[in-house]
Backbone bond lengths (Angstrom), bond angles and torsions (degrees), N, CA, C in turn:
res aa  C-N    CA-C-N  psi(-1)  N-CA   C-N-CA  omega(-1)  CA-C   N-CA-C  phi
1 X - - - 1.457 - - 1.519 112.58 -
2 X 1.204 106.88 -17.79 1.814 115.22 -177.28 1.449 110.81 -68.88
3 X 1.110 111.66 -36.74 1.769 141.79 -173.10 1.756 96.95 -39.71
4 X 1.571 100.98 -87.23 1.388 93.88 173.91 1.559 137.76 -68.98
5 X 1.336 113.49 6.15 1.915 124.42 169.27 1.748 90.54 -64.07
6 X 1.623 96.19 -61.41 1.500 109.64 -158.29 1.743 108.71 -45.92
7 X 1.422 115.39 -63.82 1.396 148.46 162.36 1.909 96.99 -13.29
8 X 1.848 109.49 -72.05 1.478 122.26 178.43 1.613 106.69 -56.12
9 X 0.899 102.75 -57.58 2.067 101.72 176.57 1.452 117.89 -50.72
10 X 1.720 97.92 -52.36 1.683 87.02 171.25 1.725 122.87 -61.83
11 X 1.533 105.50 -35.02 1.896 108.75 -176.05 1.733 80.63 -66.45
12 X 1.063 148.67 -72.05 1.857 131.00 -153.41 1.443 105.49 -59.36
13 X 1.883 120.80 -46.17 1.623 91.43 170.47 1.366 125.44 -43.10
14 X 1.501 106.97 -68.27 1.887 114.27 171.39 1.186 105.92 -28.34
15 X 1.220 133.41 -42.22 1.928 124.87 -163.97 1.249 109.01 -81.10
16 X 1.712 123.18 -35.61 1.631 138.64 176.77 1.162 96.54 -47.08
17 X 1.835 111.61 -73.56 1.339 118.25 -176.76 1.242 139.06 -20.25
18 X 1.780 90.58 -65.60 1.485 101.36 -175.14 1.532 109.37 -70.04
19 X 1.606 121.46 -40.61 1.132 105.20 -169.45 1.966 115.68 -68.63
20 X 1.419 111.31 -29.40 1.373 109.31 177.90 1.427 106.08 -53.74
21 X 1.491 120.91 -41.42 1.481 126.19 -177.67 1.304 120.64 -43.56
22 X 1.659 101.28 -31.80 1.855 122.70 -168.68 1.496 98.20 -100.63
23 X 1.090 121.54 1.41 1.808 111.72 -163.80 1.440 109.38 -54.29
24 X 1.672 113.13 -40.99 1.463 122.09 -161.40 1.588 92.40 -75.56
25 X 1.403 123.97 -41.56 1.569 104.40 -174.99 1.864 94.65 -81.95
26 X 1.099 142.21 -32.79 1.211 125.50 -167.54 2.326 97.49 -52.02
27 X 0.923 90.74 -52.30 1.636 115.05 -174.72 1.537 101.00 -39.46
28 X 1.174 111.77 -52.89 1.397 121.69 -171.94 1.311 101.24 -97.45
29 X 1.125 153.19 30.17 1.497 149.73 152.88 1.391 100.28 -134.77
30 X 1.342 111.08 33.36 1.488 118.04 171.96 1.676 108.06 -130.18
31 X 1.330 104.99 -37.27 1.571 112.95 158.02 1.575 111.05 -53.85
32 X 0.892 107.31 -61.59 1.692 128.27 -156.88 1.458 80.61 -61.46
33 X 1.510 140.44 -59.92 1.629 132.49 -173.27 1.303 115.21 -51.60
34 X 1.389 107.26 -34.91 1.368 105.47 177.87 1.016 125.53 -108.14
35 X 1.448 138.35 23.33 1.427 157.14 153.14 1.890 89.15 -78.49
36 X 1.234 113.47 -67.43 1.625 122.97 -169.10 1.967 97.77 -57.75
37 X 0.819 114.85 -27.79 1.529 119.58 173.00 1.435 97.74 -58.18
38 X 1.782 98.10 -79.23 1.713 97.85 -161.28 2.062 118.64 -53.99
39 X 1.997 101.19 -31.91 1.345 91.61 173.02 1.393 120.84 -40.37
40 X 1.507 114.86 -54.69 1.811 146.37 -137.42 1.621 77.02 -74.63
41 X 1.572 120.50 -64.45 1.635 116.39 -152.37 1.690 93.42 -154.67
42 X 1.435 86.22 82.02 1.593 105.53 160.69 1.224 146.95 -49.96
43 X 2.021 110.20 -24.72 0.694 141.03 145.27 1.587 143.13 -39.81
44 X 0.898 154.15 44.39 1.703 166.87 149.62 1.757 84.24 36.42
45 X 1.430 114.99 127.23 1.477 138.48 -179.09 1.853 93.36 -62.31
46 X 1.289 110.98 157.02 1.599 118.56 -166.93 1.660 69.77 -99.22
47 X 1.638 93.24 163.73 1.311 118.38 163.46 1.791 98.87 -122.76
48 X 1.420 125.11 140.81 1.504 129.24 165.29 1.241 114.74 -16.20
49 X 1.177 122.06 -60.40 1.759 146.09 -155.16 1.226 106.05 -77.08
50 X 2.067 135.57 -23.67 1.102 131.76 -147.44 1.488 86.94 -122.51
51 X 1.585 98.59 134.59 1.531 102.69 -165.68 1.680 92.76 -74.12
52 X 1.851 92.36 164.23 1.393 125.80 176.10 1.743 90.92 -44.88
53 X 1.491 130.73 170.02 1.360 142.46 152.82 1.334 109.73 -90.49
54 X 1.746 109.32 138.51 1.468 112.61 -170.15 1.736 103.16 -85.47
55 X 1.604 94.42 156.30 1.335 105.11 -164.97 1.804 105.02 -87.26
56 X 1.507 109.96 11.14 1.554 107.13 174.43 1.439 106.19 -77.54
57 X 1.275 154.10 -56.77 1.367 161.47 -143.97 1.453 122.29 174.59
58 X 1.193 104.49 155.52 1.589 108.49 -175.08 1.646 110.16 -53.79
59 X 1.217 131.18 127.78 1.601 124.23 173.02 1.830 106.84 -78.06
60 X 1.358 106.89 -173.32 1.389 116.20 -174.73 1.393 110.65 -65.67
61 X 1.309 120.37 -23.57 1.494 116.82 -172.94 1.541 111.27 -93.12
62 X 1.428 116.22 -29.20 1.284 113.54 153.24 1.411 124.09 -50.81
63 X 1.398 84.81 -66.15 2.200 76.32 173.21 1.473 123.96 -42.94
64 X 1.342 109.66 -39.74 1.674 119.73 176.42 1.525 100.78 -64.07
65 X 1.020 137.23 -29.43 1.692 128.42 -156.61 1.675 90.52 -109.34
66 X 1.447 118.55 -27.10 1.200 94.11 162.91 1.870 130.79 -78.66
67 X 1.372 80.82 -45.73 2.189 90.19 160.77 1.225 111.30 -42.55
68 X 1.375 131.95 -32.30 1.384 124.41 -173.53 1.342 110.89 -99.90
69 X 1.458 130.04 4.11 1.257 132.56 173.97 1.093 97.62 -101.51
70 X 1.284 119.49 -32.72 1.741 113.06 -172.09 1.627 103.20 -75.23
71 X 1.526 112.70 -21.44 1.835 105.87 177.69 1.705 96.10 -88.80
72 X 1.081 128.84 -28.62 1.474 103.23 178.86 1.510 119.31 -83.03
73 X 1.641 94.55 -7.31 1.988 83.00 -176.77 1.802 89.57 -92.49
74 X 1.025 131.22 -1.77 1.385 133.76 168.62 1.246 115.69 -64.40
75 X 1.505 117.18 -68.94 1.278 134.03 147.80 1.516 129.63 -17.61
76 X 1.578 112.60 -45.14 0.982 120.72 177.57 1.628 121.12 -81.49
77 X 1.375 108.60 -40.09 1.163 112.74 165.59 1.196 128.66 -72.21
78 X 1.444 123.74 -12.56 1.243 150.38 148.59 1.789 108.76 -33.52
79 X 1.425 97.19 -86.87 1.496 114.01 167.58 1.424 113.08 -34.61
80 X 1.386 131.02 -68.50 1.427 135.94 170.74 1.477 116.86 -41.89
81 X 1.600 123.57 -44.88 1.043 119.97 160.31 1.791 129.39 -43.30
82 X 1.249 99.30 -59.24 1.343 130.65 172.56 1.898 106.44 -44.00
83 X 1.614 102.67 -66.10 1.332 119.46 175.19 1.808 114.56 -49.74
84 X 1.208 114.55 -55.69 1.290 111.61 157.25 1.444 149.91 -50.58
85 X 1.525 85.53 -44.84 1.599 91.42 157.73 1.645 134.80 -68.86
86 X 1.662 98.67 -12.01 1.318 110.73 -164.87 1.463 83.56 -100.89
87 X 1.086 134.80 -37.20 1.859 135.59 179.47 1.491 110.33 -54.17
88 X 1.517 121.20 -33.47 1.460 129.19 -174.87 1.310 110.11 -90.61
89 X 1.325 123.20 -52.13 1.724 109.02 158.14 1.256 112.42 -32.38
90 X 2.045 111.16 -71.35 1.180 96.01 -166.92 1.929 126.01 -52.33
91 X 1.196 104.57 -40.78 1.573 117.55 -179.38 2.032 102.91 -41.36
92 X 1.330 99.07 -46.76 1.495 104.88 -162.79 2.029 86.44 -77.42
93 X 0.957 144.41 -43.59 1.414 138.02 -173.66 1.491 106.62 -63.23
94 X 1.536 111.41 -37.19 1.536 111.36 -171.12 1.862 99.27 -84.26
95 X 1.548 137.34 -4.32 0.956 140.06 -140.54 2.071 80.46 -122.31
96 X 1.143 97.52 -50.27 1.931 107.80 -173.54 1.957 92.89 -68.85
97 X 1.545 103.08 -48.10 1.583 87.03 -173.69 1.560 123.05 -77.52
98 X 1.166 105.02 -3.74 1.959 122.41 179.10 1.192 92.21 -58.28
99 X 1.557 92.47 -71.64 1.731 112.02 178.75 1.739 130.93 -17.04
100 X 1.447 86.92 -63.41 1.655 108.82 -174.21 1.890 91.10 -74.35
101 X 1.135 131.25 -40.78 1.289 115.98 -174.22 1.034 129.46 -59.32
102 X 1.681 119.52 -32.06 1.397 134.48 -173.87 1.333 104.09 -88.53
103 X 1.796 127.40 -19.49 1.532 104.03 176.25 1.551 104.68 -103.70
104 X 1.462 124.40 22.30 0.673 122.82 169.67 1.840 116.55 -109.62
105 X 1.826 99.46 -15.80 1.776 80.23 160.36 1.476 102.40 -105.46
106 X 1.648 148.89 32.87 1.028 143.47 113.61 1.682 126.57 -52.02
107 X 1.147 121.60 -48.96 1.610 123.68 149.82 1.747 106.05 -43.02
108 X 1.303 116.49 -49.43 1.067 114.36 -168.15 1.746 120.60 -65.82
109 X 1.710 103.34 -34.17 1.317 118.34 171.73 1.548 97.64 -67.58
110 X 1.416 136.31 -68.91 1.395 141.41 -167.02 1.278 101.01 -41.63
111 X 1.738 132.49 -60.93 0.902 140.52 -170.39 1.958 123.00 -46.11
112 X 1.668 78.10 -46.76 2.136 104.85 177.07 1.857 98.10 -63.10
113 X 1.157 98.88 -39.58 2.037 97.91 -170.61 1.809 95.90 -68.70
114 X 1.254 108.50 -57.88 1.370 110.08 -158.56 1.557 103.94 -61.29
115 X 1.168 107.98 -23.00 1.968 114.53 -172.81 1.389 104.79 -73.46
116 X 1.814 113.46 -52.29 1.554 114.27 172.43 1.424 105.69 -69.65
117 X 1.563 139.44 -41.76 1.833 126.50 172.60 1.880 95.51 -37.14
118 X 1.668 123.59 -70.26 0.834 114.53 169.86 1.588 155.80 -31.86
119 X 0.941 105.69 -13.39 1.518 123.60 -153.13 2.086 92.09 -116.14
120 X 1.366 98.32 -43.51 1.494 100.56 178.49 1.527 107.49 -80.52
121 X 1.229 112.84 -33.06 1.468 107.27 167.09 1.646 120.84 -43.93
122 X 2.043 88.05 -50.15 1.318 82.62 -167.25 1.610 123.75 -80.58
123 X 1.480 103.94 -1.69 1.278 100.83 -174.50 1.691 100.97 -85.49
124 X 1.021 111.17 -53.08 1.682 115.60 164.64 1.402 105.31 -19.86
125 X 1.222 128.65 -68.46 1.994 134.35 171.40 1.147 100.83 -38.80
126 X 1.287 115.24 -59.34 1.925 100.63 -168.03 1.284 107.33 -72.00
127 X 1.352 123.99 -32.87 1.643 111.44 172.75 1.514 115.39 -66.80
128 X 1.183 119.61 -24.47 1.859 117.12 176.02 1.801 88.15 -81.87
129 X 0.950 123.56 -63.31 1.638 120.63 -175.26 1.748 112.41 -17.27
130 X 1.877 93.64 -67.79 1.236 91.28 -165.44 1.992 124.02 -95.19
131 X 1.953 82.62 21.05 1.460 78.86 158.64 1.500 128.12 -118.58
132 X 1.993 92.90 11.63 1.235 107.73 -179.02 1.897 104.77 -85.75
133 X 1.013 113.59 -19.62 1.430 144.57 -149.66 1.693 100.65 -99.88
134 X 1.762 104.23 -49.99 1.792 103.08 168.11 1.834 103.45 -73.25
135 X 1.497 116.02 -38.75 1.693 114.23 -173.23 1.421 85.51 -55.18
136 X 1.533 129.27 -84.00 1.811 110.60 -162.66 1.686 132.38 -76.25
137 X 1.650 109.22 21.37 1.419 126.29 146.69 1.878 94.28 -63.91
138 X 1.703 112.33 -63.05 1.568 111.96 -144.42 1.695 92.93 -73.54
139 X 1.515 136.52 -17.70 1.223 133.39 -163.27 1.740 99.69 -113.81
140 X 1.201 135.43 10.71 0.868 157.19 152.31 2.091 105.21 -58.89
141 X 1.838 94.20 -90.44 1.095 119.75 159.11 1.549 129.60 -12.65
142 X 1.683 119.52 -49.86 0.937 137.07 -131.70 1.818 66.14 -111.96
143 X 1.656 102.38 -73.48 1.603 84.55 -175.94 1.249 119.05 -46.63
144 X 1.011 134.97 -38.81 1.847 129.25 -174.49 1.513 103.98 -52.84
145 X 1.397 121.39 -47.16 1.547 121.83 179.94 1.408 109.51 -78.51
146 X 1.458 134.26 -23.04 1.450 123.92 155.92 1.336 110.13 -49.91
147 X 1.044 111.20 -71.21 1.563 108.22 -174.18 1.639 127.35 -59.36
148 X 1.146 104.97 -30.39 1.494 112.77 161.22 1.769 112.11 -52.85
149 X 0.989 118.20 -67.45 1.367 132.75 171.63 1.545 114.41 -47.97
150 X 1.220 107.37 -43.71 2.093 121.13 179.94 1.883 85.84 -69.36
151 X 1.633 147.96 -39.37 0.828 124.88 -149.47 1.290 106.73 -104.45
152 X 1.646 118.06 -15.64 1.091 118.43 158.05 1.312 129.66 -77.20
153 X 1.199 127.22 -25.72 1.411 149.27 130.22 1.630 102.24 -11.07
154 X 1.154 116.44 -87.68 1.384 119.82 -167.64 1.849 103.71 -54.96
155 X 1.127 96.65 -43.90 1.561 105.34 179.01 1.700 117.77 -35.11
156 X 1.715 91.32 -54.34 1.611 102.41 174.73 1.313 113.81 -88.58
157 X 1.224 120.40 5.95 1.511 110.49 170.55 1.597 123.02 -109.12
158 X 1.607 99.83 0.28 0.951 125.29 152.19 1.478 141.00 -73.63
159 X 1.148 110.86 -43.89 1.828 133.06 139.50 1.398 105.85 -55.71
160 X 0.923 131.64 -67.33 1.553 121.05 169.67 1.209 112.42 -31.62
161 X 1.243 123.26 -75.84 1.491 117.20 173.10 1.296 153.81 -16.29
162 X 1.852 91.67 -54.13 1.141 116.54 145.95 1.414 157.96 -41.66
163 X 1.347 79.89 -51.75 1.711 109.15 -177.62 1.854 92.42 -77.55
164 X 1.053 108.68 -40.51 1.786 107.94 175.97 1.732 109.97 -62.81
165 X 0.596 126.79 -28.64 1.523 149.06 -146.65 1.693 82.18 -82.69
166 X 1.703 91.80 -72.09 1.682 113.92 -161.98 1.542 93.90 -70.28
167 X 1.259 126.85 -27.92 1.396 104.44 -158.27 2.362 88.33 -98.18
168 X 1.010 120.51 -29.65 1.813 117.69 142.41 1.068 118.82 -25.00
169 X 1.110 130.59 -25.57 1.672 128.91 -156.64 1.177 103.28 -119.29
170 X 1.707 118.48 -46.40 1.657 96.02 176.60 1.584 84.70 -95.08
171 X 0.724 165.56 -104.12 1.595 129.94 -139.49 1.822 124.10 -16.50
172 X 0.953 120.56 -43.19 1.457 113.68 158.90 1.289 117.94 -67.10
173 X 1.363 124.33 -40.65 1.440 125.69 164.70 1.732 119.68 -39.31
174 X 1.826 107.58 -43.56 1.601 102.96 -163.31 1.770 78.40 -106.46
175 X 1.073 132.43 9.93 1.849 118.79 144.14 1.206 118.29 -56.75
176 X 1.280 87.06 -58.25 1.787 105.71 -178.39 1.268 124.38 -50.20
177 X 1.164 124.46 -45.76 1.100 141.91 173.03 1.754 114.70 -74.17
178 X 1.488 98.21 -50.11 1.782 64.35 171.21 1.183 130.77 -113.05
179 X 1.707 108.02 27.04 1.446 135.44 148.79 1.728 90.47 -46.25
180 X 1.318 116.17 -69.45 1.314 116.79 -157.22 1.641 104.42 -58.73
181 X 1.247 95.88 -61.31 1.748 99.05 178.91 1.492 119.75 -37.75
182 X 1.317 116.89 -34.82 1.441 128.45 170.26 1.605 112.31 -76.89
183 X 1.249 119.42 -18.35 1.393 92.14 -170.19 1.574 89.05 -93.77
184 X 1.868 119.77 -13.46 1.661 97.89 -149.68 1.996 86.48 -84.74
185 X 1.442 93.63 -18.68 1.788 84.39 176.03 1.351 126.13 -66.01
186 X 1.897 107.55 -18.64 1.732 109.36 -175.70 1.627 80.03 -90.11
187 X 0.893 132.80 -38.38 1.759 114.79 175.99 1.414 111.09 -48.71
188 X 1.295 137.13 -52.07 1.141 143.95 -167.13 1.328 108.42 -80.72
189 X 0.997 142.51 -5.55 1.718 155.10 -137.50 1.826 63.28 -141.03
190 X 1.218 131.98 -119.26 1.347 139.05 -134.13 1.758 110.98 -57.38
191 X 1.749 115.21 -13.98 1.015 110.75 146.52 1.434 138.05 -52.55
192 X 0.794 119.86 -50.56 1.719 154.81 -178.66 1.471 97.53 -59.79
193 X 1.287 114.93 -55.50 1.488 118.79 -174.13 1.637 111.90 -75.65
194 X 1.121 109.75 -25.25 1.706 114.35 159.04 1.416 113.91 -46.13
195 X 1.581 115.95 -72.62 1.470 116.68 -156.85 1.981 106.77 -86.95
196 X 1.376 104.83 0.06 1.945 94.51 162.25 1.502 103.86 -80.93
């Protein structure tokens, strides 16, 4: 049975709320009724007891209810003045900010083109980049195996050298030698030919 007490208390907080929330427009659409009152019937409501008004001239309270219609339709036109003038600023601010909005999502379109022109540019760069980047990986490479090859190169032409060098030397060595062997045989040959 508590269920729905609780349920009614919570719908009257919500209703407190909202209406305190509205107080300032309730307030002001309560003026405004009764400004539109006094325009409509300016006149103060008869009570039973208060005689009819005589048909010679307006009495003092007429004059007062008219003086006071003439300050609220003053008032009112006052406000309307006011209200209008405040409607044409605003009109001319909402007319300057239209303005600024639309060349700003034209900037905004120019801006979107030039970002994607950009963006393909830049991807275009990284694709020349990284095939400028694999070409001097592969010419990199290529030099490392030149020179590998140039050092073995020298390596064997260095042994070559050698081996020429060494194999120069005993070739003059078995000159030499059978330079010698030849001359001791023309010695021995021209000995021989002495004593026949």
């Amino acid at each position: 049975m508590a269920n729905w007490r609780d349920e009614y208390s919570a719908a009257l907080v919500v209703r407190d709320r909202r209406d305190q929330a509205n107080t300032t427009l309730f307030d002001a659409y309560t003026r405004l009724a009764d400004r539109s009152v006094q325009v409509v019937r300016p006149e103060t409501p008869r009570t039973p007891s208060s005689p009819a008004p005589s048909k010679r001239g307006p009495g003092p309270g007429q004059l007062e209810a008219a003086q006071s219609l003439q300050d609220t339709l003053a008032a009112v036109r006052s406000d309307l003045t006011a209200a209008q003038q405040s409607r044409t600023e605003l009109q001319d601010r909402l007319s300057g900010t239209t303005t600024d909005l639309e060349k700003l999502k034209k900037k905004s379109i120019q801006d979107g083109r030039r970002i994607a022109a950009l963006e393909g540019e830049r991807t275009h760069l990284q694709l020349r980049l990284k095939d400028r980047d694999e070409e001097l990986r592969g010419k990199a490479k290529l030099l490392d195996s030149v020179q590998d090859e140039l050092a073995s190169l020298n390596l064997q032409l260095n042994m070559s050298e050698e081996k020429s060098a060494r194999l120069q030397k005993e070739n003059q060595e078995l000159i030499d030698r059978w330079m010698a062997r030849m001359g001791r045989e023309a010695e021995a040959m021209n000995n021989a030919s002495k004593f026949s």
